[in-house]
Biopython code that builds the backbone (N, CA, C, O; Angstrom):
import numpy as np
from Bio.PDB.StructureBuilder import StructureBuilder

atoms = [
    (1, "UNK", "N", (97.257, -24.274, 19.947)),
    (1, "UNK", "CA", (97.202, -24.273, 21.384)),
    (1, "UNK", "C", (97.943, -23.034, 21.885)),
    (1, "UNK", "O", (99.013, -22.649, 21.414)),
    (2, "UNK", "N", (97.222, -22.396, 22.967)),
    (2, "UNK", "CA", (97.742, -21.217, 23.316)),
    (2, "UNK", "C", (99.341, -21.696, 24.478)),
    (2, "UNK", "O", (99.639, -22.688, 25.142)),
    (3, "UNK", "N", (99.912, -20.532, 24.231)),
    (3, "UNK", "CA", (101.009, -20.460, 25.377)),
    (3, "UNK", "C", (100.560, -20.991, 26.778)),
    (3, "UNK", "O", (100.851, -22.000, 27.420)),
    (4, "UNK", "N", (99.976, -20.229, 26.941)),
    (4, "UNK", "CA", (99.408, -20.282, 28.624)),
    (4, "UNK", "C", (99.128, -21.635, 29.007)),
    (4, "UNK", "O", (99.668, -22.242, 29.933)),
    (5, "UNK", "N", (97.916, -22.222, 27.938)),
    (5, "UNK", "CA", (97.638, -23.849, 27.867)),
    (5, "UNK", "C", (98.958, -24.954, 27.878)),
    (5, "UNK", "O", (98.965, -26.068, 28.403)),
    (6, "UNK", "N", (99.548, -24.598, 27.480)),
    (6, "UNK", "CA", (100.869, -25.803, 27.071)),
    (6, "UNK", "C", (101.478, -25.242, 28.433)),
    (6, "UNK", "O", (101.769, -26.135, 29.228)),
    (7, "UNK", "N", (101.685, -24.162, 28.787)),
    (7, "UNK", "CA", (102.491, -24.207, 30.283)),
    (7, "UNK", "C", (101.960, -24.794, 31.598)),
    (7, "UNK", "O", (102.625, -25.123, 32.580)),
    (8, "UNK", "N", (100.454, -24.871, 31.401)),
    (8, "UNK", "CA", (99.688, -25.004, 31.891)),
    (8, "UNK", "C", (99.713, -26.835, 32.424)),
    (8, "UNK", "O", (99.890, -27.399, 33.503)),
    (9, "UNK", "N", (99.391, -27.367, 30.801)),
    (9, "UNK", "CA", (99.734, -28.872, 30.716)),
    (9, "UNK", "C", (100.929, -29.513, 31.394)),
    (9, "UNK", "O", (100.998, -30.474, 32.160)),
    (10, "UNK", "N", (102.081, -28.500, 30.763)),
    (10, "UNK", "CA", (103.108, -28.821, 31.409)),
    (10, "UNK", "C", (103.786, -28.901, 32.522)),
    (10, "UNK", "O", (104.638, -29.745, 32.802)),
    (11, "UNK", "N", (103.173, -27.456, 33.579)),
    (11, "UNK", "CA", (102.906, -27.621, 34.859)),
    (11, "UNK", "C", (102.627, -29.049, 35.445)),
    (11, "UNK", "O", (103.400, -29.498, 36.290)),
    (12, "UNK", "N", (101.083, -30.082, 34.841)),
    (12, "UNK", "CA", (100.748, -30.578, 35.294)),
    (12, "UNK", "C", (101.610, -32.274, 34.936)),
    (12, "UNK", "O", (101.681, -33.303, 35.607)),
    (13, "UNK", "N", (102.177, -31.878, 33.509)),
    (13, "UNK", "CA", (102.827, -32.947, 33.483)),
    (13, "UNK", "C", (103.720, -33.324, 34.562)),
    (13, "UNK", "O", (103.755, -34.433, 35.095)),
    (14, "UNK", "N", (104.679, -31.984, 34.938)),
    (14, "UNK", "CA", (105.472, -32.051, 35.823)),
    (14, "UNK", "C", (105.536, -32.777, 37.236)),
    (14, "UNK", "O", (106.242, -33.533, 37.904)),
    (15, "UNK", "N", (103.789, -31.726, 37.274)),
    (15, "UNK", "CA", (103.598, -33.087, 38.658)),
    (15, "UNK", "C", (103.704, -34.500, 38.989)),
    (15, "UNK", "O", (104.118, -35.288, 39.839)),
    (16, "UNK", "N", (102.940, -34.373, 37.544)),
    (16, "UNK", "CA", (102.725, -36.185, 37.123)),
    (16, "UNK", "C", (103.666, -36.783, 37.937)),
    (16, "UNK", "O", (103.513, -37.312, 39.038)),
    (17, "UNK", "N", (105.146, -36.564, 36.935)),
    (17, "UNK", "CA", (106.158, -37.219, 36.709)),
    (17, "UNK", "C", (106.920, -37.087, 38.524)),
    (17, "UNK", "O", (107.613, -37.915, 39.116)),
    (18, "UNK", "N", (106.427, -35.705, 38.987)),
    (18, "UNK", "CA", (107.235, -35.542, 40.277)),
    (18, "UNK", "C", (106.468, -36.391, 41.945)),
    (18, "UNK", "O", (106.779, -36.438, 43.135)),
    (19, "UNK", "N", (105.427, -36.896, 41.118)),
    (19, "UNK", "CA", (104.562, -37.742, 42.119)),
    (19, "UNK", "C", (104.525, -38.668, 41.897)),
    (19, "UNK", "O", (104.009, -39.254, 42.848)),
    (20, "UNK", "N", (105.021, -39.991, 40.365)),
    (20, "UNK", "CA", (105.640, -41.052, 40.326)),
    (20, "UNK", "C", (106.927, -41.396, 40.468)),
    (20, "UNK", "O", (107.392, -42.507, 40.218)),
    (21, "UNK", "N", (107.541, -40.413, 40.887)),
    (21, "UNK", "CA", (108.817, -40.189, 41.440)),
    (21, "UNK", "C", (109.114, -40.790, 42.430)),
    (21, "UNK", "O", (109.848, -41.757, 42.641)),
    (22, "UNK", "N", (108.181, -39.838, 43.363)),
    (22, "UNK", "CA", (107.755, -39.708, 44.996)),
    (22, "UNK", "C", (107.211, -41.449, 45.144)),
    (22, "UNK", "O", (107.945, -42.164, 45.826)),
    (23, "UNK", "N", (106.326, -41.905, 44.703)),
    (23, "UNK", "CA", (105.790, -43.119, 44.857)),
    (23, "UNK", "C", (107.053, -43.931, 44.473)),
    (23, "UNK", "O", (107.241, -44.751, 45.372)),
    (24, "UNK", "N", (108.120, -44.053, 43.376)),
    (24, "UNK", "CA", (109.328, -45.042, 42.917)),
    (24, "UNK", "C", (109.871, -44.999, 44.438)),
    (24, "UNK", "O", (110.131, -45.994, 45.116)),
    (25, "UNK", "N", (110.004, -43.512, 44.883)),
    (25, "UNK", "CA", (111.204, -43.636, 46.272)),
    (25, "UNK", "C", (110.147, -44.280, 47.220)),
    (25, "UNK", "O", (110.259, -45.499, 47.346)),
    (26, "UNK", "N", (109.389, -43.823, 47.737)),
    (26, "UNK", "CA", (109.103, -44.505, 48.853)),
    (26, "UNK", "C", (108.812, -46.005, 48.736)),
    (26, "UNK", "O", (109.086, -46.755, 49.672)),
    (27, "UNK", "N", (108.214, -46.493, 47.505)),
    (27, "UNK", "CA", (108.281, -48.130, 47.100)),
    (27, "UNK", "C", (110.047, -48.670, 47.706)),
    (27, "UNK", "O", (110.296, -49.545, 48.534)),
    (28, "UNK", "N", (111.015, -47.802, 46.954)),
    (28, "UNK", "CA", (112.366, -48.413, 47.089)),
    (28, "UNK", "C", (112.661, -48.562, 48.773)),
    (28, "UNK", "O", (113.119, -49.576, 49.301)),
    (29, "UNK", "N", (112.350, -47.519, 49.358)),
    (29, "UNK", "CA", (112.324, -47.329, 50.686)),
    (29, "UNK", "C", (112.002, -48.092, 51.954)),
    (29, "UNK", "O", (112.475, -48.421, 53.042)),
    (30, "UNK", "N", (110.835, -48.191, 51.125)),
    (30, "UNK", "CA", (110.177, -49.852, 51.994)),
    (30, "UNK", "C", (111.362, -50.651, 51.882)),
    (30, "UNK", "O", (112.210, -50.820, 52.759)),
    (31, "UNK", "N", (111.339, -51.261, 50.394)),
    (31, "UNK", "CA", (112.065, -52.660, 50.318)),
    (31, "UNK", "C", (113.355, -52.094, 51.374)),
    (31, "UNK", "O", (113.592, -52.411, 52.539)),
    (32, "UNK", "N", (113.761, -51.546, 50.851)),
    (32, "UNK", "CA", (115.689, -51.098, 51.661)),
    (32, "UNK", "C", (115.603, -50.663, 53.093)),
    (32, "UNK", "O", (116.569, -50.381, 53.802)),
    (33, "UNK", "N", (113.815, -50.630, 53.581)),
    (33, "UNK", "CA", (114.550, -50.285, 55.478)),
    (33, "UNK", "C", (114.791, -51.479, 56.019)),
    (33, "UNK", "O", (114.381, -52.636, 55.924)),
    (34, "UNK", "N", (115.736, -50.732, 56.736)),
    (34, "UNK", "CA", (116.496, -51.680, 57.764)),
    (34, "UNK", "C", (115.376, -52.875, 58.247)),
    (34, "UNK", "O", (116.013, -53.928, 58.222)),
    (35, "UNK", "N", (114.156, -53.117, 58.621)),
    (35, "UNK", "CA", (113.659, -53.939, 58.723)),
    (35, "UNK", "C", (113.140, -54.684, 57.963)),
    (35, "UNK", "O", (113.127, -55.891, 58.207)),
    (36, "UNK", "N", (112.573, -54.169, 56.836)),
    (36, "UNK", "CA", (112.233, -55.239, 55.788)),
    (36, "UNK", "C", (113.349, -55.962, 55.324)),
    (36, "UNK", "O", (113.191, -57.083, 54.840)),
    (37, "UNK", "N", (114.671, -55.341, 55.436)),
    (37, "UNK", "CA", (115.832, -56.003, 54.921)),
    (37, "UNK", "C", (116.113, -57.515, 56.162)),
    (37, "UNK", "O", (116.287, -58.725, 56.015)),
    (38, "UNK", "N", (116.034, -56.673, 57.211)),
    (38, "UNK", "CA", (116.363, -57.699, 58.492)),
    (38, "UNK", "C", (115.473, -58.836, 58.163)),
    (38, "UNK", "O", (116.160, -59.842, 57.986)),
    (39, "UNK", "N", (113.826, -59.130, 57.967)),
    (39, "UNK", "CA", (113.121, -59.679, 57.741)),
    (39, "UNK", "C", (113.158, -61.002, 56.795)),
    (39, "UNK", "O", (113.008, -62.183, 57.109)),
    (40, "UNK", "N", (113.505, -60.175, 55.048)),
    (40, "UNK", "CA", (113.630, -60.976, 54.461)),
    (40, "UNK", "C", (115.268, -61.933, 54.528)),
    (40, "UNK", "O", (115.243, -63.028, 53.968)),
    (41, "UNK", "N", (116.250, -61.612, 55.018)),
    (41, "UNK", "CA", (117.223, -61.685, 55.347)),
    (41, "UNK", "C", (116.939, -63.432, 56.444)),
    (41, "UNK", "O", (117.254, -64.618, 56.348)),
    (42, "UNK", "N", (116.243, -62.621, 57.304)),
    (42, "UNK", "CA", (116.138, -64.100, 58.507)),
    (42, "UNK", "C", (115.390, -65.255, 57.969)),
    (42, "UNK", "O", (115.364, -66.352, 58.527)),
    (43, "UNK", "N", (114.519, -64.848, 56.385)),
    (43, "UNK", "CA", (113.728, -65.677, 56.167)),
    (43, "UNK", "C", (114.655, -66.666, 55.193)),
    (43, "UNK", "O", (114.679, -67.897, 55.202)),
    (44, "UNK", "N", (115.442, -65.708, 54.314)),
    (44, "UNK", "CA", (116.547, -66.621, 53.732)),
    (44, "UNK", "C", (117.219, -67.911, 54.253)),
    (44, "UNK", "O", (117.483, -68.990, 53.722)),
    (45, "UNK", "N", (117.431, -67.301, 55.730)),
    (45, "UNK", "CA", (118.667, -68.052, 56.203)),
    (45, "UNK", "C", (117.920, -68.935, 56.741)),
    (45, "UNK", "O", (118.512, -70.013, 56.687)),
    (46, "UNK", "N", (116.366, -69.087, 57.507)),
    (46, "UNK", "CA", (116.232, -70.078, 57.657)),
    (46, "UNK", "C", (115.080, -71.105, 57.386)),
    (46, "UNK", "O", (114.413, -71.961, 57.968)),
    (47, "UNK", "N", (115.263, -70.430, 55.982)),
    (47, "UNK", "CA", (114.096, -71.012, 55.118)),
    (47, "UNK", "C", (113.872, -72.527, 55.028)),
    (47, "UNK", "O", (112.815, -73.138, 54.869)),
    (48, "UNK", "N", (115.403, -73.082, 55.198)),
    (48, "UNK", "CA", (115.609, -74.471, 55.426)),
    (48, "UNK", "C", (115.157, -75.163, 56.863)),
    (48, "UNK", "O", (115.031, -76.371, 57.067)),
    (49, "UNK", "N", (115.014, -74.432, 57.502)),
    (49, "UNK", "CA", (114.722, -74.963, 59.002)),
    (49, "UNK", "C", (112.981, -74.294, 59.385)),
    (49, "UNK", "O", (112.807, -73.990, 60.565)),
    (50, "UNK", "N", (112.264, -74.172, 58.806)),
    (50, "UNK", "CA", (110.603, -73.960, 59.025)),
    (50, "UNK", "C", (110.148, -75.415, 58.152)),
    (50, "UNK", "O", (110.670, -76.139, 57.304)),
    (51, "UNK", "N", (109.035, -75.368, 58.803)),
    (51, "UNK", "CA", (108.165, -76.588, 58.291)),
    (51, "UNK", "C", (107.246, -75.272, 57.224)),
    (51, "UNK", "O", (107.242, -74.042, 57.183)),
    (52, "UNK", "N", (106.677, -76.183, 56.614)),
    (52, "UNK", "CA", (105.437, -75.377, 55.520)),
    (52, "UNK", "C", (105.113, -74.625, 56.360)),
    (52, "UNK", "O", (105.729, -73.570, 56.205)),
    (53, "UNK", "N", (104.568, -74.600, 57.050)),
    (53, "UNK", "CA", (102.978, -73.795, 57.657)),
    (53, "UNK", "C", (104.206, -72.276, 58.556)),
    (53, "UNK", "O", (103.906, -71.117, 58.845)),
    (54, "UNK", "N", (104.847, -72.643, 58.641)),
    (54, "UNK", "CA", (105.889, -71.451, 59.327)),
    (54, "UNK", "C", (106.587, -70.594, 58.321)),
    (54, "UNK", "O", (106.483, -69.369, 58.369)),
    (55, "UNK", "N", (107.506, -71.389, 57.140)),
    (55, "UNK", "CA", (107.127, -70.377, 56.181)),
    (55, "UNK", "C", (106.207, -69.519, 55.524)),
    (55, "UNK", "O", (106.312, -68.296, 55.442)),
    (56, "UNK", "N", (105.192, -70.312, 55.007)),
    (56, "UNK", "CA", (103.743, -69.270, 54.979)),
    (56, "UNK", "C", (103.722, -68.752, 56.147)),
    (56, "UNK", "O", (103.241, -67.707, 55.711)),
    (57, "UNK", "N", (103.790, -68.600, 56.958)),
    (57, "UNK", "CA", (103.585, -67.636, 57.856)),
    (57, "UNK", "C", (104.370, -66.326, 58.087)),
    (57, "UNK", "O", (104.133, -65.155, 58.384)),
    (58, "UNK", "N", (105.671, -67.301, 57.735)),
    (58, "UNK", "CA", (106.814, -65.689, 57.842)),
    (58, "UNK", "C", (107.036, -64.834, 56.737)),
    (58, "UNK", "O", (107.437, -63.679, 56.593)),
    (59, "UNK", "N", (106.368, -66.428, 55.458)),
    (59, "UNK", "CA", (106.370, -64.797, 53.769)),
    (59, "UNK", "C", (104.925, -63.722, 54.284)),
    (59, "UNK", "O", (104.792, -62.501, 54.365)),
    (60, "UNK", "N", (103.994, -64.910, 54.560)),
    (60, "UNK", "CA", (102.712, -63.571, 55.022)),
    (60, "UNK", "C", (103.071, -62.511, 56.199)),
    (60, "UNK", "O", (102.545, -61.425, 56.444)),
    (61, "UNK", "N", (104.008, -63.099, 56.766)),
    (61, "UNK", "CA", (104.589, -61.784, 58.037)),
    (61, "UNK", "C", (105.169, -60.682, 57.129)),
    (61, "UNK", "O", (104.539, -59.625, 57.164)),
    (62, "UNK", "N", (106.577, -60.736, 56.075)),
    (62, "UNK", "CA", (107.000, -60.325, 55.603)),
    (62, "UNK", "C", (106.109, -59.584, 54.419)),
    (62, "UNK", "O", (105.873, -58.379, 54.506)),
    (63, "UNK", "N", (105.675, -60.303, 53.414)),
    (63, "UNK", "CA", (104.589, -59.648, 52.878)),
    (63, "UNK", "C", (103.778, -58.543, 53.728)),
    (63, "UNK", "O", (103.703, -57.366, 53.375)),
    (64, "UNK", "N", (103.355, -58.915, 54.551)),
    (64, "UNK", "CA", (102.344, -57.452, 55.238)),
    (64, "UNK", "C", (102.999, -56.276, 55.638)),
    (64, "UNK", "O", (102.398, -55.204, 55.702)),
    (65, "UNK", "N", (104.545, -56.438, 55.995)),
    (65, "UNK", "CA", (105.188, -55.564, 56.817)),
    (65, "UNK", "C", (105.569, -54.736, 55.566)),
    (65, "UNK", "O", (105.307, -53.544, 55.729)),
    (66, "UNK", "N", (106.029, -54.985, 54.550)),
    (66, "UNK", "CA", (106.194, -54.629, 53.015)),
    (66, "UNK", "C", (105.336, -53.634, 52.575)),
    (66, "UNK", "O", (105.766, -52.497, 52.381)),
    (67, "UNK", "N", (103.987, -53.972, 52.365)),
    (67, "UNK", "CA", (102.792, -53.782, 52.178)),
    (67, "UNK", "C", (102.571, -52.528, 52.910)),
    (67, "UNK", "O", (102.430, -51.418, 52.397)),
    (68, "UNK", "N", (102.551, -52.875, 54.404)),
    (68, "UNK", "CA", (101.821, -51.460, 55.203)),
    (68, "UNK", "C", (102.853, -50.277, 54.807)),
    (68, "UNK", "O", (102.532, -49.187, 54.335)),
    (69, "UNK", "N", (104.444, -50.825, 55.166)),
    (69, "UNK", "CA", (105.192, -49.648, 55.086)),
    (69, "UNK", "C", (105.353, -48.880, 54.117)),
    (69, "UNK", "O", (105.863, -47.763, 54.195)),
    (70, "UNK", "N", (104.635, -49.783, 52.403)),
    (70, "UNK", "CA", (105.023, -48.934, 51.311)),
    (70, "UNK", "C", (103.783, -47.953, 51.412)),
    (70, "UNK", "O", (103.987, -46.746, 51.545)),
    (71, "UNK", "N", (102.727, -48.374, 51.362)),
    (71, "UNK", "CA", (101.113, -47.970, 51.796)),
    (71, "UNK", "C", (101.799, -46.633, 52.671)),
    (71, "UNK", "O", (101.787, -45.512, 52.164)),
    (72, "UNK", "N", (102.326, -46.855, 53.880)),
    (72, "UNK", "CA", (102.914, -45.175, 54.654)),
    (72, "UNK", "C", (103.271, -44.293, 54.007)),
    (72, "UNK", "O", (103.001, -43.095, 54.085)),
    (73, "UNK", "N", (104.259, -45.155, 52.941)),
    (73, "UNK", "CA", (105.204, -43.806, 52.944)),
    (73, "UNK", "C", (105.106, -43.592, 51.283)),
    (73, "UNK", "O", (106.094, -43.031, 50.810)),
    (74, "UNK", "N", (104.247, -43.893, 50.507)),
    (74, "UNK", "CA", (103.242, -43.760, 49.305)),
    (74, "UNK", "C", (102.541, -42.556, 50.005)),
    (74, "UNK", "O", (102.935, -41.426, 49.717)),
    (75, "UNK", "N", (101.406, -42.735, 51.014)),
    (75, "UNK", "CA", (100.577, -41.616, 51.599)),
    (75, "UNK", "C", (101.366, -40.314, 52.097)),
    (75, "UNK", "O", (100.894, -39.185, 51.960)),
    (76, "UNK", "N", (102.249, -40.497, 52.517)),
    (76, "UNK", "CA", (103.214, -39.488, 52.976)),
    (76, "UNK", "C", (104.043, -38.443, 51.646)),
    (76, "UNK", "O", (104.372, -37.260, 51.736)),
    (77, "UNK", "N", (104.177, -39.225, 50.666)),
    (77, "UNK", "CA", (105.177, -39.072, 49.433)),
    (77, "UNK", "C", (103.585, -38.277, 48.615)),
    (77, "UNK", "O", (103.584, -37.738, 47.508)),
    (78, "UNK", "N", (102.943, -38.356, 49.105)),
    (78, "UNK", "CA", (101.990, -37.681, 47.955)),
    (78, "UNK", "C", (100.508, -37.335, 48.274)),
    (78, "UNK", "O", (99.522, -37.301, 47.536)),
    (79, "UNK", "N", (100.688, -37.039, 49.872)),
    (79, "UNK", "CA", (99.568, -36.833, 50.498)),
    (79, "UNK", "C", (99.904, -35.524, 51.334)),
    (79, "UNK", "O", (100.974, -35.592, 51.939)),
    (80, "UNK", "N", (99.137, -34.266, 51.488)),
    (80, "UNK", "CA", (100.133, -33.253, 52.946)),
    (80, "UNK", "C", (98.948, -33.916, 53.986)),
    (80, "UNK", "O", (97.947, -34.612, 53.811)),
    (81, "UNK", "N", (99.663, -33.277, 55.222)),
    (81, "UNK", "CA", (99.159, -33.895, 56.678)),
    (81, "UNK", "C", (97.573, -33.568, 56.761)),
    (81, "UNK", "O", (96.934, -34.338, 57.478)),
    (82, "UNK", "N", (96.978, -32.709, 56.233)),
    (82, "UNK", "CA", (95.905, -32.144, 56.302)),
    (82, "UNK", "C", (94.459, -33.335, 54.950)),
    (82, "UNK", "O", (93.237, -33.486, 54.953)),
    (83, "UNK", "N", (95.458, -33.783, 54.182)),
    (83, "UNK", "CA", (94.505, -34.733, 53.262)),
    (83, "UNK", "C", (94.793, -35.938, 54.101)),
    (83, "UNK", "O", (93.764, -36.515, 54.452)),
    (84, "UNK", "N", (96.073, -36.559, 54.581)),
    (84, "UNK", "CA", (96.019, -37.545, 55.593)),
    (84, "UNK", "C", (94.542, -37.886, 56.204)),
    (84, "UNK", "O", (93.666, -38.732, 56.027)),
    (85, "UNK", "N", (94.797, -36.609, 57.120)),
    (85, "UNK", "CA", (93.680, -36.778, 58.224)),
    (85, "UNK", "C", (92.453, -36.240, 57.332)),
    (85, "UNK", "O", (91.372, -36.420, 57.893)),
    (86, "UNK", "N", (92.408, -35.887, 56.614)),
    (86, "UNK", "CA", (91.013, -36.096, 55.817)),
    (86, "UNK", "C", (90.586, -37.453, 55.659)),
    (86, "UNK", "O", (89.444, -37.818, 55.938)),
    (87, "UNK", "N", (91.676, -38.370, 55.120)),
    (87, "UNK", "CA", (91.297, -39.530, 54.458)),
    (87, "UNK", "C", (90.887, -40.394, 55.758)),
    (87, "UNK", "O", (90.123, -41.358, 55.702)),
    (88, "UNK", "N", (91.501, -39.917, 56.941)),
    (88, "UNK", "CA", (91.715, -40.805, 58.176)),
    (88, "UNK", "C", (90.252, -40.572, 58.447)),
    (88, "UNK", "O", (89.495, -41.539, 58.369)),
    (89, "UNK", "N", (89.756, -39.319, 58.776)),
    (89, "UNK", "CA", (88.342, -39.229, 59.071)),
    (89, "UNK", "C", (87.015, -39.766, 58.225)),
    (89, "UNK", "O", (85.922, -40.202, 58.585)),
    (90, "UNK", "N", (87.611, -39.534, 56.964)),
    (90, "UNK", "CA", (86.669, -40.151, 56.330)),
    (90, "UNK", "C", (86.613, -41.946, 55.996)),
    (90, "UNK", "O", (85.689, -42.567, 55.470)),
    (91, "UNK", "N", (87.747, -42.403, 56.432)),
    (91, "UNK", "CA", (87.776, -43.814, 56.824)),
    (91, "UNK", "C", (87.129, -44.503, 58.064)),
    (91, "UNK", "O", (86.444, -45.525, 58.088)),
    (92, "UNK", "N", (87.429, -43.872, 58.860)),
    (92, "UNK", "CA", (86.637, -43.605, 60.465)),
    (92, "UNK", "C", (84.808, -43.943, 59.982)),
    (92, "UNK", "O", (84.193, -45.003, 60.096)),
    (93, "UNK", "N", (84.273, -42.476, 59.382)),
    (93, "UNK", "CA", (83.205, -42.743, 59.490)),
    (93, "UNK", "C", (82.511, -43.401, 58.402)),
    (93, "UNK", "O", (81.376, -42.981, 58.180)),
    (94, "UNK", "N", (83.013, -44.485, 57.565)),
    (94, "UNK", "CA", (82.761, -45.164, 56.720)),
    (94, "UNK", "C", (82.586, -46.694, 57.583)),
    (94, "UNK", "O", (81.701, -47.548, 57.527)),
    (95, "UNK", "N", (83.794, -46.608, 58.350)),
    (95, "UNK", "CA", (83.804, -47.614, 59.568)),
    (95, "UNK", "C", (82.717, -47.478, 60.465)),
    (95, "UNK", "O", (82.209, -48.515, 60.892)),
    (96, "UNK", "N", (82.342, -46.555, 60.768)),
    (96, "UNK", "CA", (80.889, -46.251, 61.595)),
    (96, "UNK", "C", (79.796, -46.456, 60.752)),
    (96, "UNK", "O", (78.754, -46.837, 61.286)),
    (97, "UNK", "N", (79.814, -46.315, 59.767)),
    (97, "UNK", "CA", (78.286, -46.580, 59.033)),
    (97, "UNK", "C", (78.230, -47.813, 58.965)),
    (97, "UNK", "O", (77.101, -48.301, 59.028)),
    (98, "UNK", "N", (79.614, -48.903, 58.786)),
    (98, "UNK", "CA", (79.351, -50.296, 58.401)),
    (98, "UNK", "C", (79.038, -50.662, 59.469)),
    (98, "UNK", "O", (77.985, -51.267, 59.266)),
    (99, "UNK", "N", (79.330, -50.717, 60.866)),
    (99, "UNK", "CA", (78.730, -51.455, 62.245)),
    (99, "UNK", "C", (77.442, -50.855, 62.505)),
    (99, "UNK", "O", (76.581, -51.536, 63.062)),
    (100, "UNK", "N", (77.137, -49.304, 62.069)),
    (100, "UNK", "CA", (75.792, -49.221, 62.420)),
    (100, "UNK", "C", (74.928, -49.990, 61.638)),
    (100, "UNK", "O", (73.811, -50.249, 62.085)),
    (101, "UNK", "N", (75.426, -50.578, 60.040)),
    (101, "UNK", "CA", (74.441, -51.237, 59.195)),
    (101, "UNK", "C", (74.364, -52.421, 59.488)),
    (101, "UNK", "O", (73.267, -52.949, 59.307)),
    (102, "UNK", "N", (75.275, -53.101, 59.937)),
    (102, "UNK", "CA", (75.973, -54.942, 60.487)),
    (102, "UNK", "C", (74.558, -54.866, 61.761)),
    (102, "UNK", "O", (73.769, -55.776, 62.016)),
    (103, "UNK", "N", (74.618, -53.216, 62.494)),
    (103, "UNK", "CA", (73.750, -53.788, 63.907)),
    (103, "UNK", "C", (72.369, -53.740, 63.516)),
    (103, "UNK", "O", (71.979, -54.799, 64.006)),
    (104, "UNK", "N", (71.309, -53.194, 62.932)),
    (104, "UNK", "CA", (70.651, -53.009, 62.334)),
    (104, "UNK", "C", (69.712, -53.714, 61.682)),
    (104, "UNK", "O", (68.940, -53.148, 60.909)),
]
sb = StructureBuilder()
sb.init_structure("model")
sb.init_model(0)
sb.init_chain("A")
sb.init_seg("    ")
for serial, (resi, resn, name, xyz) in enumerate(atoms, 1):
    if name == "N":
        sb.init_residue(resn, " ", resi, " ")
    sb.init_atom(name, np.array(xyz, "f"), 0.0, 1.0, " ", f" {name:<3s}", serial, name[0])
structure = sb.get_structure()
């Protein structure tokens, strides 16, 4: 294997490793903001005082809020602003083809 190739690889390993990085922090990030903390926190304390149907409701509250914020800042941690709004547009009109096919 030539020089160039192995620097080459290695370049890309680098990324690898510097974009599962990026994804570990912003995963940790989620869990540790101040609101997901506040969240699961209120659910602790009054886990004893919800009936069923209110807990499921506040793990599925909590669950989603989890979810979207890691989803942000995953896209942010390994996306620049310009593939963002790529992905945004091309979500958009994927969304437009499905209601034009639903009306149809």
């Amino acid at each position: 294997m030539s020089g160039f190739r192995c620097k080459i690889i290695l370049t890309e390993k680098r990324k690898m490793i510097a974009t599962l990085i990026a994804i570990q922090d912003a995963t940790k990030n989620a869990v540790m903001d101040r609101k997901s903390v506040s969240l699961a926190h209120d659910l602790w304390e009054n886990k004893d005082y919800m009936d069923e149907r209110q807990f499921a409701h506040a793990i599925f509250s909590y669950s989603a809020h989890l979810t979207s914020l890691t989803a942000t800042l995953v896209l942010d941690a390994t996306l620049t602003k310009s593939q963002i709004g790529e992905m945004m547009d091309t979500m958009k009109e994927m969304d437009s083809m499905g209601k034009d096919t639903t009306n149809e």
